[in-house]
N, C-alpha and C positions, 0 to 999 in steps of 0.2 A: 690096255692102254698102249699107245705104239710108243715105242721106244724114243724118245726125244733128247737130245743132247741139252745138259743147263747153262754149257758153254752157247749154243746156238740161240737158248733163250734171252739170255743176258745181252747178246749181242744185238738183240732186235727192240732194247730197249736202253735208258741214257744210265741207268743203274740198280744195284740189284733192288733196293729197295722199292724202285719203282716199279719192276718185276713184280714180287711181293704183295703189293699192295693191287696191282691190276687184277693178278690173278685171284687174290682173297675177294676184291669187291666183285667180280663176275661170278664166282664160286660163289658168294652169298645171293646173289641175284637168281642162282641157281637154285638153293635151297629153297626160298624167298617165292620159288613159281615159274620163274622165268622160263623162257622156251630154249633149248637147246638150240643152238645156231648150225648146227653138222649132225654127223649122220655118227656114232658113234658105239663100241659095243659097251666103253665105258657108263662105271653107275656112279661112282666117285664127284661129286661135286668138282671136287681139286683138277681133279683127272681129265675130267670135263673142260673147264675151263682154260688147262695148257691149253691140250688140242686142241681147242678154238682160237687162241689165243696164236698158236703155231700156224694155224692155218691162215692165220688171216680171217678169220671171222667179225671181228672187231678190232676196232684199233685205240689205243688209251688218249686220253683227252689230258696236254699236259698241263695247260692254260685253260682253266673254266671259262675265264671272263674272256678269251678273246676266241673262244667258240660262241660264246652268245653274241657276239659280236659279227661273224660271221655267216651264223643261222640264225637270225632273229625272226623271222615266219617260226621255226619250230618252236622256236624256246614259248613268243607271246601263244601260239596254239594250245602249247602243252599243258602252260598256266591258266588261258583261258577256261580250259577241258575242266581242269582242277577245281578250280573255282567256283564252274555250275557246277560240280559233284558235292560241291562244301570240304573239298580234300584241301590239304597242305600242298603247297609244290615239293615236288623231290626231283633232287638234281640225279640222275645217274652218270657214272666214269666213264664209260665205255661205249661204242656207236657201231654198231654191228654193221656190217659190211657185205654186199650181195656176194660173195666167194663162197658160196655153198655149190 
């Protein structure tokens, strides 16, 4: 894992807890299947998700409701998608971002 400051990470979000919580729900997204966003030697879920998170891989969604407000193409697709599956909607936190 490269060496990351948690001073540097704190700063690039409004508090620690919000830190906390972005990095566990990406790291669970990770467990969970998801695709790694970077190129990484990390195996670490946790570890994983700084670095992505540092890099700009994705960026934390702090207002759910006025992201759907925003993207509302993705959100009605996403449901749509769901719906013929007979799935539930699931909201994710996090919006990965082309910086690979």
């Amino acid at each position: 894992m490269k060496k990351i400051s948690l001073d540097e990470l704190i700063n690039m979000v409004d508090s620690r807890y919000s830190l906390v919580t972005i990095i566990s729900r990406r790291a669970r997204q990770i467990v969970d299947g998801s695709q790694v966003l970077i190129k990484t030697d990390s195996t670490k879920p946790v570890a994983i998700a700084i670095e992505e998170f540092y890099d700009g891989a994705y960026q934390p969604i702090y207002d759910y409701e006025q992201y759907k407000k925003d993207h509302p193409r993705t959100e009605a697709s996403q449901e749509q998608s769901l719906e013929e599956k007979g799935e539930a909607a699931v909201t994710e936190e996090v919006q990965p971002t082309d910086n690979m």
